[in-house]
PDB file of the backbone (N, CA, C, O) and the ligand in Angstrom, with CONECT records:
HET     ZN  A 101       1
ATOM      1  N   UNK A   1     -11.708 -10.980   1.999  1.00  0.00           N
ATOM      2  CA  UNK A   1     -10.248 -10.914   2.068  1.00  0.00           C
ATOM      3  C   UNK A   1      -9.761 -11.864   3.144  1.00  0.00           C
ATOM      4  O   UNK A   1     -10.369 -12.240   4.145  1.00  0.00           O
ATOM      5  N   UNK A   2      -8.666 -12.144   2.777  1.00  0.00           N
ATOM      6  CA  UNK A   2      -7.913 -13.517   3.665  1.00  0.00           C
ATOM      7  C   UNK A   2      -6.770 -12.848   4.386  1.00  0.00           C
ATOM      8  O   UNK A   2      -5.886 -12.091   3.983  1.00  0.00           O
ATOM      9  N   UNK A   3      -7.085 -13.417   5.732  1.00  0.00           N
ATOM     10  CA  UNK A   3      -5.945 -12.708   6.542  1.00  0.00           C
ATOM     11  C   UNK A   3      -4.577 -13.683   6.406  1.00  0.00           C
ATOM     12  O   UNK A   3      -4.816 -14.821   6.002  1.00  0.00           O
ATOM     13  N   UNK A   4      -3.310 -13.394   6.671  1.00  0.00           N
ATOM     14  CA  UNK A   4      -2.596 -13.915   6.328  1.00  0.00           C
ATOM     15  C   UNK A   4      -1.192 -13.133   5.644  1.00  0.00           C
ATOM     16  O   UNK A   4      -1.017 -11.915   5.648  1.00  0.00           O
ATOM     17  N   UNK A   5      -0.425 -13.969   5.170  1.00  0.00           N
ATOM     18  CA  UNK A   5       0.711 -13.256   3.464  1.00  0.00           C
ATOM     19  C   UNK A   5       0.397 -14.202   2.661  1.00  0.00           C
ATOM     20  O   UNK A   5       0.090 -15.394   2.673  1.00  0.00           O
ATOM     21  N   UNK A   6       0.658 -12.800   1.515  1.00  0.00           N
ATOM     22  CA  UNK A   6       0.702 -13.769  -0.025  1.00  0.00           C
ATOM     23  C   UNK A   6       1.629 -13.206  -0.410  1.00  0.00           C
ATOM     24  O   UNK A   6       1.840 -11.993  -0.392  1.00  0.00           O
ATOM     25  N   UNK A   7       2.492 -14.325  -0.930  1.00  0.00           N
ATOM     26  CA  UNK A   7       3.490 -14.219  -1.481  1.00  0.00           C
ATOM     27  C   UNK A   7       3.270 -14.392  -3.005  1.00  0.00           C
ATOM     28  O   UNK A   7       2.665 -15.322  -3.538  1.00  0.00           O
ATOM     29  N   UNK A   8       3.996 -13.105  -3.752  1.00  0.00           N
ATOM     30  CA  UNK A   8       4.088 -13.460  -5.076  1.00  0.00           C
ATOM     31  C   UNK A   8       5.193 -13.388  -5.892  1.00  0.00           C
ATOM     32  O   UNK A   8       6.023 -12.576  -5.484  1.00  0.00           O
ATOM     33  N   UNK A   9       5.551 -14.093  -7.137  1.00  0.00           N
ATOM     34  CA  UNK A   9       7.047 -13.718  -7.200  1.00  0.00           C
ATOM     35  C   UNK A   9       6.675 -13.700  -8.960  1.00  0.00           C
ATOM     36  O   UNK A   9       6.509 -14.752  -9.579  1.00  0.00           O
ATOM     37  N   UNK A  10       6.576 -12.252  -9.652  1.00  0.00           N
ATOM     38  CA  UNK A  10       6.849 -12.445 -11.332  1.00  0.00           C
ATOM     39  C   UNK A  10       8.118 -12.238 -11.700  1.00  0.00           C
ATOM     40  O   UNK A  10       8.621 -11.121 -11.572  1.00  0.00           O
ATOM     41  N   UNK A  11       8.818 -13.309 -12.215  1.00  0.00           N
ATOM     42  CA  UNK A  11      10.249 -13.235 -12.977  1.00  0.00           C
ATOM     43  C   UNK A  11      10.985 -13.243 -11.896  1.00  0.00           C
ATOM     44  O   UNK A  11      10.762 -14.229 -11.193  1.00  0.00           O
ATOM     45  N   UNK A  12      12.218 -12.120 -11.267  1.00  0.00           N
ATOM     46  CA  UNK A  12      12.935 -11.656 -10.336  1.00  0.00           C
ATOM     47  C   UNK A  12      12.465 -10.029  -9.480  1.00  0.00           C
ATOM     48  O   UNK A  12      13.112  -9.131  -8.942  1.00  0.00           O
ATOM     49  N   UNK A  13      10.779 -10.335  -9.768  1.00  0.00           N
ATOM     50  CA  UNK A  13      10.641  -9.010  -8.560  1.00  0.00           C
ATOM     51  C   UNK A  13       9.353  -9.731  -7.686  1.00  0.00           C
ATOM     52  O   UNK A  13       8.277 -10.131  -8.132  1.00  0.00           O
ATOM     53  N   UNK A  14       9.851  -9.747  -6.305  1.00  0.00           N
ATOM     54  CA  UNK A  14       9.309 -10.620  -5.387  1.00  0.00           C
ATOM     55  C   UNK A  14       8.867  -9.233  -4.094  1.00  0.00           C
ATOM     56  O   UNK A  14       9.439  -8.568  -3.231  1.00  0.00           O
ATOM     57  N   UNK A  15       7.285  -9.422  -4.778  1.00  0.00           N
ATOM     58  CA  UNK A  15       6.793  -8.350  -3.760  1.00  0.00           C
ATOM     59  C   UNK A  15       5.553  -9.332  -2.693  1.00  0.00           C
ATOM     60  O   UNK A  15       4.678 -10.118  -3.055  1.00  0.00           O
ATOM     61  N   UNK A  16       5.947  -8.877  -1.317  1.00  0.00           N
ATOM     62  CA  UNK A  16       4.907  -9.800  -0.122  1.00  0.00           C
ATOM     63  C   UNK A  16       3.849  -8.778   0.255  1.00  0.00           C
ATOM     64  O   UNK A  16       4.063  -7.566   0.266  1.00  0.00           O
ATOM     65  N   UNK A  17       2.770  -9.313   0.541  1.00  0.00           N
ATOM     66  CA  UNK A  17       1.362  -8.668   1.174  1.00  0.00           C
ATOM     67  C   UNK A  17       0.983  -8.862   2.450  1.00  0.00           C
ATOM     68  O   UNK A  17       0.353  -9.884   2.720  1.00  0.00           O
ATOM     69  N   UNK A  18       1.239  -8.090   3.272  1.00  0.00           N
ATOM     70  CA  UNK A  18       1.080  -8.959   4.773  1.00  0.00           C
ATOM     71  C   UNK A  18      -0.198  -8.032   5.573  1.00  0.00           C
ATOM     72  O   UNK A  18      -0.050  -6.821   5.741  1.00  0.00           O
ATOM     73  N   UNK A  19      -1.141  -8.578   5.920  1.00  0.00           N
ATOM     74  CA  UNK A  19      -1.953  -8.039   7.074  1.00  0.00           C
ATOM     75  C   UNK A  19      -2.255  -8.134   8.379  1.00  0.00           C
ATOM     76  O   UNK A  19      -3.378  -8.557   8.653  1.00  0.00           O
ATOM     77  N   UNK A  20      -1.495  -7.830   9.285  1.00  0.00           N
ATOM     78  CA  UNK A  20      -0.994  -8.037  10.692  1.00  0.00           C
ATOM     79  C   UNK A  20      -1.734  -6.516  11.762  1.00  0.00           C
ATOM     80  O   UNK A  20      -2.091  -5.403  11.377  1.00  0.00           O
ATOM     81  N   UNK A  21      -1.729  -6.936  12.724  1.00  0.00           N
ATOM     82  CA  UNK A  21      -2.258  -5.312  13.656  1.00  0.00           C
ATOM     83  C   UNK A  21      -0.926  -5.092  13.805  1.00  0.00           C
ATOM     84  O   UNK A  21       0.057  -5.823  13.923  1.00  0.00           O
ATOM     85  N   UNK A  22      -1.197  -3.398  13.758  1.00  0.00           N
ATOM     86  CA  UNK A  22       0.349  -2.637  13.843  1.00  0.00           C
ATOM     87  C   UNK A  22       0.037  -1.615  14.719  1.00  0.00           C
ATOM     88  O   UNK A  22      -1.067  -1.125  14.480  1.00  0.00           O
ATOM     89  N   UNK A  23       0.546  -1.192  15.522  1.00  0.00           N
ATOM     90  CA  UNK A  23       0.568   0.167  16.859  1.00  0.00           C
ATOM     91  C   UNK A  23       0.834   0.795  16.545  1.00  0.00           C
ATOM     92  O   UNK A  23       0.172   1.751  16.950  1.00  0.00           O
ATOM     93  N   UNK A  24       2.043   1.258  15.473  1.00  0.00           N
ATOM     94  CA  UNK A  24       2.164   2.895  15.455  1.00  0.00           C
ATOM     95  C   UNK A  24       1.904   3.803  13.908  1.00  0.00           C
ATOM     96  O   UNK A  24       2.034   4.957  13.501  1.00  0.00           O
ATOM     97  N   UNK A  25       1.484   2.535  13.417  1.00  0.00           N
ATOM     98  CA  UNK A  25       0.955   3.144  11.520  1.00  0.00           C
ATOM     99  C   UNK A  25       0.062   2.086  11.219  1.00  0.00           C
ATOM    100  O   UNK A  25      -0.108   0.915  11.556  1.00  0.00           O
ATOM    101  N   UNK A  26      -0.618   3.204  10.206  1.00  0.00           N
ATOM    102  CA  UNK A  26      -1.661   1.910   9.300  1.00  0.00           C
ATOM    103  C   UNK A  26      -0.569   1.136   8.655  1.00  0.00           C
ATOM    104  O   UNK A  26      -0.564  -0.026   9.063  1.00  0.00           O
ATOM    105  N   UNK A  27       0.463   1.424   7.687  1.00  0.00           N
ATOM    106  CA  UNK A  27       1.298   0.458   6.581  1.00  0.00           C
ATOM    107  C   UNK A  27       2.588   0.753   6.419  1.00  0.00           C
ATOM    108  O   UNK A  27       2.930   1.918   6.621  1.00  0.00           O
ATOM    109  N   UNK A  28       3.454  -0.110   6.072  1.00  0.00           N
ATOM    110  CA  UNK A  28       4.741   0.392   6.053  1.00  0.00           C
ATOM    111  C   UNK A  28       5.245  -0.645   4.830  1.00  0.00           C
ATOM    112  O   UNK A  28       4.660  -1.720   4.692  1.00  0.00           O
ATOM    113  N   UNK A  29       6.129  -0.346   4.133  1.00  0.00           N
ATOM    114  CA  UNK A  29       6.901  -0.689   3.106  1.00  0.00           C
ATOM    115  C   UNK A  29       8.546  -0.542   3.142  1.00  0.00           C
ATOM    116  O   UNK A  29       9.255   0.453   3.292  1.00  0.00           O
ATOM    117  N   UNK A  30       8.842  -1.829   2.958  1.00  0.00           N
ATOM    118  CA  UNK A  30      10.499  -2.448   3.214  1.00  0.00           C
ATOM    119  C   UNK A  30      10.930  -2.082   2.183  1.00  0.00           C
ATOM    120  O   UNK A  30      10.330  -1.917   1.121  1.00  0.00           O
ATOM    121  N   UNK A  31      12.031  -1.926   2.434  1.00  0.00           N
ATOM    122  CA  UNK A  31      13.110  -1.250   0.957  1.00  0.00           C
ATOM    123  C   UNK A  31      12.715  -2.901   0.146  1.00  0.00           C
ATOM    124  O   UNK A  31      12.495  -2.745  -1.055  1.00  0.00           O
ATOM    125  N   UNK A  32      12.633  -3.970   0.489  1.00  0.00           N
ATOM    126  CA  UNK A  32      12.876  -4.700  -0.498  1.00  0.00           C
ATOM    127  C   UNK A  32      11.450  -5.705  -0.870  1.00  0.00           C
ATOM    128  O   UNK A  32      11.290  -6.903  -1.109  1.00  0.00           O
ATOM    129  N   UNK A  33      10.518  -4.466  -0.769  1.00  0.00           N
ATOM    130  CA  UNK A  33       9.027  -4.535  -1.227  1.00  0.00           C
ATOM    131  C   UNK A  33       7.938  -5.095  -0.917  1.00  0.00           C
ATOM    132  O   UNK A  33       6.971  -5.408  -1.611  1.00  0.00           O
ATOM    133  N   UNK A  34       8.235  -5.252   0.629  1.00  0.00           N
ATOM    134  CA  UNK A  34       6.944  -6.149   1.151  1.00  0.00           C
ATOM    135  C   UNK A  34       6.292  -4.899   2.036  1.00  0.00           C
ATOM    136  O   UNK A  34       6.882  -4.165   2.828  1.00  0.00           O
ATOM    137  N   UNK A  35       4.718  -4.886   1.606  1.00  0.00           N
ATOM    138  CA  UNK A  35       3.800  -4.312   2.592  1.00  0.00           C
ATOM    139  C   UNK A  35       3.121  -4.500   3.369  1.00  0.00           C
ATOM    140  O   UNK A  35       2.204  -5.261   3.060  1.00  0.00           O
ATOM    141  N   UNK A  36       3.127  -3.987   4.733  1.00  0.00           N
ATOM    142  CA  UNK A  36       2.303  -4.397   5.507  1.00  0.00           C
ATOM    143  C   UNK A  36       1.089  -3.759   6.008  1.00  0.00           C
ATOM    144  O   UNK A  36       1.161  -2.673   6.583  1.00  0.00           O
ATOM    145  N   UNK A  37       0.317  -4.177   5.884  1.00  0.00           N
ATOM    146  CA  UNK A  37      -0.801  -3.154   6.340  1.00  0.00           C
ATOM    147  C   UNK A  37      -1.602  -3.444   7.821  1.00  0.00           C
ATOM    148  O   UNK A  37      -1.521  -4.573   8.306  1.00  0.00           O
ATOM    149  N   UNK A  38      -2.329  -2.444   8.472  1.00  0.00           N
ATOM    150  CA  UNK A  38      -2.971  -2.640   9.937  1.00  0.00           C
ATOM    151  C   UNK A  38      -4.199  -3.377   9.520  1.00  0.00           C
ATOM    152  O   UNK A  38      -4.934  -3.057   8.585  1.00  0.00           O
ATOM    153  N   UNK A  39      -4.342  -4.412  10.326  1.00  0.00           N
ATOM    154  CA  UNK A  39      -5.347  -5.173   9.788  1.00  0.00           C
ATOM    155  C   UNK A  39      -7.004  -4.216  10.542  1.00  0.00           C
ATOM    156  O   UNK A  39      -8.146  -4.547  10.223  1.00  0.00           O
ATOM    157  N   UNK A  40      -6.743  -3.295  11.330  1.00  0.00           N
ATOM    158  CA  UNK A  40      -7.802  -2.442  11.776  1.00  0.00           C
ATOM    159  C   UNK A  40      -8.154  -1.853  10.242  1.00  0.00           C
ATOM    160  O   UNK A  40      -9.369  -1.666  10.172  1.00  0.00           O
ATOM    161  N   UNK A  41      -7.579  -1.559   9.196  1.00  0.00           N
ATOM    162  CA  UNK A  41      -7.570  -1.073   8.333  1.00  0.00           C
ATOM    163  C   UNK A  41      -8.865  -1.186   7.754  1.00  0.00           C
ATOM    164  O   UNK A  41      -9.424  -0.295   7.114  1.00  0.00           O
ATOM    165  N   UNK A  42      -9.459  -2.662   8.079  1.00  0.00           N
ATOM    166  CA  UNK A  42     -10.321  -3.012   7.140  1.00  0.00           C
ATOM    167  C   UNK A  42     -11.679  -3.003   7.746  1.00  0.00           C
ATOM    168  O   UNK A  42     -12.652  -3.680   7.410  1.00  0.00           O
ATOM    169  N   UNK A  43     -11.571  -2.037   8.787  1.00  0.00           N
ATOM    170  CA  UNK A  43     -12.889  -1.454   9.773  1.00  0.00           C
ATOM    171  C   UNK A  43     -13.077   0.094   9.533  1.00  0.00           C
ATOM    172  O   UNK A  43     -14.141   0.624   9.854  1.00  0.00           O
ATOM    173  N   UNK A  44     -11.888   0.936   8.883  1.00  0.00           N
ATOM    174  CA  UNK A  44     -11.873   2.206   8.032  1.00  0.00           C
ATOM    175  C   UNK A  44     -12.634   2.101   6.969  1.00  0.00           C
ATOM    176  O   UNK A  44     -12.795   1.085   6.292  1.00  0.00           O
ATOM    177  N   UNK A  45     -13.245   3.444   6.762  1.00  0.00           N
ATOM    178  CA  UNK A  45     -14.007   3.881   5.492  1.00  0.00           C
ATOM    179  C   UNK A  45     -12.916   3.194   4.385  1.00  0.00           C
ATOM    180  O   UNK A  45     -11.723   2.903   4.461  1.00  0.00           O
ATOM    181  N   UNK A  46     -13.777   3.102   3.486  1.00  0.00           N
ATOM    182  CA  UNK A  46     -13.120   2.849   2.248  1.00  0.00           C
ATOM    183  C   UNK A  46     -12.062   3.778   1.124  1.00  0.00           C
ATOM    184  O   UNK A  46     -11.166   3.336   0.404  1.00  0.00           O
ATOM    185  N   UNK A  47     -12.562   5.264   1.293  1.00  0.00           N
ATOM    186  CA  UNK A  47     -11.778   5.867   1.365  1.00  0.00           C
ATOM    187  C   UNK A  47     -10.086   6.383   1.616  1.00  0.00           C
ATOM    188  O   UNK A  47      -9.085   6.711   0.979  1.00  0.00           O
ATOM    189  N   UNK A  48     -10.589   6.186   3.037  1.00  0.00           N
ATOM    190  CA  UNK A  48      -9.291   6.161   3.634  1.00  0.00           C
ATOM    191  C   UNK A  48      -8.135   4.926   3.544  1.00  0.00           C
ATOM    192  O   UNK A  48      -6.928   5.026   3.326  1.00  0.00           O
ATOM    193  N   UNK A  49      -8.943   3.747   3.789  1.00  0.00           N
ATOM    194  CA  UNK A  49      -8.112   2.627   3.090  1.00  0.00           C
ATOM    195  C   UNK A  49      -7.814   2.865   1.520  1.00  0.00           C
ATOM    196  O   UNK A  49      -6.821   2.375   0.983  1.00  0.00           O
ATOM    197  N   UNK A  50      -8.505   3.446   1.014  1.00  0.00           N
ATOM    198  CA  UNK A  50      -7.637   3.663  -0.692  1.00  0.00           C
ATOM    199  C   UNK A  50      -6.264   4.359  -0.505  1.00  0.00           C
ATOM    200  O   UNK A  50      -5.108   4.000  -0.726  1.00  0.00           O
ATOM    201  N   UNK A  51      -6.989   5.812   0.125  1.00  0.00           N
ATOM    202  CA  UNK A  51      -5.467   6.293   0.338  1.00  0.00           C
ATOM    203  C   UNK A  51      -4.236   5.648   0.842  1.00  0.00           C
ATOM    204  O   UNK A  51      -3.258   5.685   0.095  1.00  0.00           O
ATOM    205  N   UNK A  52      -4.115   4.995   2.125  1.00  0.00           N
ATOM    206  CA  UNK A  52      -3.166   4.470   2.369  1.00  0.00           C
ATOM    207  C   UNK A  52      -2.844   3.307   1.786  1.00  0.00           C
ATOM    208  O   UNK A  52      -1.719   2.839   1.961  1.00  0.00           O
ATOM    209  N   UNK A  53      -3.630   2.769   1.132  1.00  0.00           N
ATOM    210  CA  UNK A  53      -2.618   1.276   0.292  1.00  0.00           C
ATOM    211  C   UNK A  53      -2.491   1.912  -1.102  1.00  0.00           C
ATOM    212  O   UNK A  53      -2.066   1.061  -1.884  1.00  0.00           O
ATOM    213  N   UNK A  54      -2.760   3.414  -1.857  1.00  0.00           N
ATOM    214  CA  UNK A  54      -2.205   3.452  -3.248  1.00  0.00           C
ATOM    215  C   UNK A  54      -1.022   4.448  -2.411  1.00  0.00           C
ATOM    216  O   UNK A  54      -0.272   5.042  -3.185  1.00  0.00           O
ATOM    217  N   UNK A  55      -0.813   4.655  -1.159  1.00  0.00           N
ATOM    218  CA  UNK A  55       0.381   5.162  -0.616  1.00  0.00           C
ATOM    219  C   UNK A  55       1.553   4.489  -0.639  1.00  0.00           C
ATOM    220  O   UNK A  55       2.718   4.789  -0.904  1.00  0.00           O
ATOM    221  N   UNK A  56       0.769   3.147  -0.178  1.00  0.00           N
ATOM    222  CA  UNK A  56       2.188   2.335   0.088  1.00  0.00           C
ATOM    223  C   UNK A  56       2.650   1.564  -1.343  1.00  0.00           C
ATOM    224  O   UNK A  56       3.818   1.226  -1.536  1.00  0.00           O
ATOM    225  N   UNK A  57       1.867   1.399  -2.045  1.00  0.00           N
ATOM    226  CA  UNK A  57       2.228   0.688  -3.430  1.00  0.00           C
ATOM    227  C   UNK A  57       2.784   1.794  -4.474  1.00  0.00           C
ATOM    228  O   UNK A  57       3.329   1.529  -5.545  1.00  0.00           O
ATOM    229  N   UNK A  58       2.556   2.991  -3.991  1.00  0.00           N
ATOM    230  CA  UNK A  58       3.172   4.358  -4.418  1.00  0.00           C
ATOM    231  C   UNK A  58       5.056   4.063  -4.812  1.00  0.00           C
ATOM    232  O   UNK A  58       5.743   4.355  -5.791  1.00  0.00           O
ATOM    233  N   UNK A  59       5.421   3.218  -3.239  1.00  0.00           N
ATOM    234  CA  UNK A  59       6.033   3.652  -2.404  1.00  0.00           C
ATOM    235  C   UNK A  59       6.755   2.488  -3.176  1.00  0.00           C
ATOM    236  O   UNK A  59       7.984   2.557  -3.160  1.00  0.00           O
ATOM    237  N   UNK A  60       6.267   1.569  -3.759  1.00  0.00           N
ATOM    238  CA  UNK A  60       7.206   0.325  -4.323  1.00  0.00           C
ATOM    239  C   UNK A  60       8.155   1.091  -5.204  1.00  0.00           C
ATOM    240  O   UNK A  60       9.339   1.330  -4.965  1.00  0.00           O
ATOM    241  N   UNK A  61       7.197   1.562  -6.642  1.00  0.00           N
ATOM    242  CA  UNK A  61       8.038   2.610  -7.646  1.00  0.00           C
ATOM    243  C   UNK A  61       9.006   4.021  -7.090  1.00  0.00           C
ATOM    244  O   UNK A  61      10.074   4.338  -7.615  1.00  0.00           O
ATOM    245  N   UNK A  62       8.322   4.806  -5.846  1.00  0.00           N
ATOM    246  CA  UNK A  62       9.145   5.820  -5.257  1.00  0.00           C
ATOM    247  C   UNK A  62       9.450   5.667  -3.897  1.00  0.00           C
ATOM    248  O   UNK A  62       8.533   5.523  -3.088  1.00  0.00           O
ATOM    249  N   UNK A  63      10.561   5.680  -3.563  1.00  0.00           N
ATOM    250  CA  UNK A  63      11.166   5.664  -1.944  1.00  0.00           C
ATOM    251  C   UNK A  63      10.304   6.501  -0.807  1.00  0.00           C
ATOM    252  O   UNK A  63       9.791   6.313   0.296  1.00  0.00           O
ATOM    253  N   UNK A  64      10.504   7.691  -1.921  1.00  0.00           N
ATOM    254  CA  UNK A  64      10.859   8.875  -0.893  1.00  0.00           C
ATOM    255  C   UNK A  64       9.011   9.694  -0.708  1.00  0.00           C
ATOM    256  O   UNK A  64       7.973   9.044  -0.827  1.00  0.00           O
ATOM    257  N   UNK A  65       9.073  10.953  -0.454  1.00  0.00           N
ATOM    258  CA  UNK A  65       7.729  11.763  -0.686  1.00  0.00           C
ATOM    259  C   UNK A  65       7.905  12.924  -1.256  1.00  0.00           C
ATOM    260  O   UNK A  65       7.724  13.970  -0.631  1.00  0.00           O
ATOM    261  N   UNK A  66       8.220  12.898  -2.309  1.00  0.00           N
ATOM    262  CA  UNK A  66       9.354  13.856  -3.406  1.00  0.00           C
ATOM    263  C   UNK A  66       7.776  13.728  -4.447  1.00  0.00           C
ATOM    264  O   UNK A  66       6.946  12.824  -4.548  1.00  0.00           O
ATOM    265  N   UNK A  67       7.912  15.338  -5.214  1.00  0.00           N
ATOM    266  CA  UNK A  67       6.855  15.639  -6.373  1.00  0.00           C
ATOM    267  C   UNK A  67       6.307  14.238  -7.254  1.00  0.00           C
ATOM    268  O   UNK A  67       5.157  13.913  -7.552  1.00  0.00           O
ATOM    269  N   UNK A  68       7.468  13.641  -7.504  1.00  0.00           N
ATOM    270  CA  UNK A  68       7.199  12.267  -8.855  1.00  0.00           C
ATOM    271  C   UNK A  68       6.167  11.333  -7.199  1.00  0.00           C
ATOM    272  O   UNK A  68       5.269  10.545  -7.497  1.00  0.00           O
ATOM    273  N   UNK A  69       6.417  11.536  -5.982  1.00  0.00           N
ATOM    274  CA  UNK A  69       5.559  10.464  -4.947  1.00  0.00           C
ATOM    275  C   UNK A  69       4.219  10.988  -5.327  1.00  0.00           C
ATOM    276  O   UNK A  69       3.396  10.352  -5.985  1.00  0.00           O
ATOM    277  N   UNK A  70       3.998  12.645  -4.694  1.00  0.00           N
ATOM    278  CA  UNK A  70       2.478  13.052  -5.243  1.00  0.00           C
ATOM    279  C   UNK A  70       1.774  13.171  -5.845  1.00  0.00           C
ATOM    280  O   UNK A  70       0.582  13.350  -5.596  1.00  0.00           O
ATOM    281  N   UNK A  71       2.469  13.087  -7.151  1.00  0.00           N
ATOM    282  CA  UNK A  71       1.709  13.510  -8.827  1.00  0.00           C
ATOM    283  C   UNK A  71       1.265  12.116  -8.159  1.00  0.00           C
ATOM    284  O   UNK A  71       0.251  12.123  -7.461  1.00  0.00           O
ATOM    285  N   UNK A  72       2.118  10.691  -8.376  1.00  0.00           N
ATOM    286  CA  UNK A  72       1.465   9.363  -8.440  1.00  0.00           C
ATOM    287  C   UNK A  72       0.232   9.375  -7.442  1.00  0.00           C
ATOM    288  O   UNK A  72      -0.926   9.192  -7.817  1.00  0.00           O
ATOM    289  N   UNK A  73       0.606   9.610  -6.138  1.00  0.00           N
ATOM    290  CA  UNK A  73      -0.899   9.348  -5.438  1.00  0.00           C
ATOM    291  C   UNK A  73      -2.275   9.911  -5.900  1.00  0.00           C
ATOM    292  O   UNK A  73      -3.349   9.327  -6.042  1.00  0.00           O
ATOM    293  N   UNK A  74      -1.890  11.385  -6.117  1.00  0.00           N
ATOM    294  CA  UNK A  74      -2.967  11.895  -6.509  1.00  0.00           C
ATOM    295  C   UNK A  74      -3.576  11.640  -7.576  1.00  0.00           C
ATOM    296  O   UNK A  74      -4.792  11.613  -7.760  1.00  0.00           O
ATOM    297  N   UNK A  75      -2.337  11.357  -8.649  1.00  0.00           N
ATOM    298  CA  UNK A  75      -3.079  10.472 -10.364  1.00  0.00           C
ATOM    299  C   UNK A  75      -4.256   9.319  -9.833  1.00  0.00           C
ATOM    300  O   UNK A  75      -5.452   9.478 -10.078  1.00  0.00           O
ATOM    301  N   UNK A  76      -3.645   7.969  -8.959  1.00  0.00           N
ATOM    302  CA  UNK A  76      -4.261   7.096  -8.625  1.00  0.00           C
ATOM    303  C   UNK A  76      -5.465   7.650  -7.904  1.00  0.00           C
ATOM    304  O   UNK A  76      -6.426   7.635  -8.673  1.00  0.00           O
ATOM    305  N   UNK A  77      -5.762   8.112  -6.769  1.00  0.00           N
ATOM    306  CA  UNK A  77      -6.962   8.610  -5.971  1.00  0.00           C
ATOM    307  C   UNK A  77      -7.731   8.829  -7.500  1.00  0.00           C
ATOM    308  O   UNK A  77      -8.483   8.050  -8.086  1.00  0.00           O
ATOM    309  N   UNK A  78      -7.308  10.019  -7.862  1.00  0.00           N
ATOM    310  CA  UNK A  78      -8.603  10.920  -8.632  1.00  0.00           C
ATOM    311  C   UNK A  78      -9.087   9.650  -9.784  1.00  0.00           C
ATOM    312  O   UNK A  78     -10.298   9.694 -10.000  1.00  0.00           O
ATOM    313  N   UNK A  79      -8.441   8.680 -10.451  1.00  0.00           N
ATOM    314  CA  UNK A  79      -8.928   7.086 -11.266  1.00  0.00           C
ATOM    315  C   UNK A  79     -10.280   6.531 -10.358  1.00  0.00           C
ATOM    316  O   UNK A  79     -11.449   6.229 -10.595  1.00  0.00           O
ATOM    317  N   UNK A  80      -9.605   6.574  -9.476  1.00  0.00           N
ATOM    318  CA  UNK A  80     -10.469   5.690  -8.413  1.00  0.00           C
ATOM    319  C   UNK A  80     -11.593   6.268  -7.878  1.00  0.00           C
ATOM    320  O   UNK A  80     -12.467   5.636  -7.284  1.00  0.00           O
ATOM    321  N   UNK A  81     -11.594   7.525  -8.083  1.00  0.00           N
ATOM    322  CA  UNK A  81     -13.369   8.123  -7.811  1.00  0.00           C
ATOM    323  C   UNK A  81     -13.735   8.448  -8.848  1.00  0.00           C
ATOM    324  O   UNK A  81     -14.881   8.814  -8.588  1.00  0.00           O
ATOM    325  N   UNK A  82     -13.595   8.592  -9.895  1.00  0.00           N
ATOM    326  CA  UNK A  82     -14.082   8.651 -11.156  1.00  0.00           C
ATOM    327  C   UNK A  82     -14.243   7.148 -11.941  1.00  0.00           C
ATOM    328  O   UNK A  82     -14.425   7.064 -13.155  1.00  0.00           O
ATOM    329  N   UNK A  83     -14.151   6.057 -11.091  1.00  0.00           N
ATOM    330  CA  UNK A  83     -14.299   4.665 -11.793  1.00  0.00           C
ATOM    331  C   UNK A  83     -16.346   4.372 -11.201  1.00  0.00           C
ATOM    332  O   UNK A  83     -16.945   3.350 -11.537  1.00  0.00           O
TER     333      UNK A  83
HETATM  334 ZN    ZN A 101       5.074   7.207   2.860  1.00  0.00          ZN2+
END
């Protein structure tokens, strides 16, 4: 993995990838769809890095941490150990 942003843009939805060290969270997500993640992140179990980046990409389709947020995380996790 390449440290850095990637920028991608399909049609008119322009979502950024950024991996930077962050102090007070692993990742955070801008109302207008760029994520950032702790670049310590990528010294975490693998695990735990699943959880928090199908959190934050959760977070593109839902704002908030409302039932339609959890069904999604938990749909994604349980794919991903059964792959
Ligand atoms: Zn959240």
């Amino acid at each position: 993995m390449r440290n850095g942003s990637v920028d991608e843009r399909a049609g008119d939805r322009a979502a950024e990838l950024v991996v930077q060290p962050m102090k007070q969270k692993w990742a955070s997500c801008s109302s207008r769809g760029r994520l950032t993640f702790d670049s310590a992140l990528l010294a975490q179990p693998a695990a735990f890095r699943d959880e928090v980046i199908v959190h934050e990409l959760v977070h593109l389709k839902v704002p908030n941490h409302g039932p339609l947020f959890k069904a999604l995380v938990r749909a994604h996790l349980q794919g991903a150990k059964t792959r």
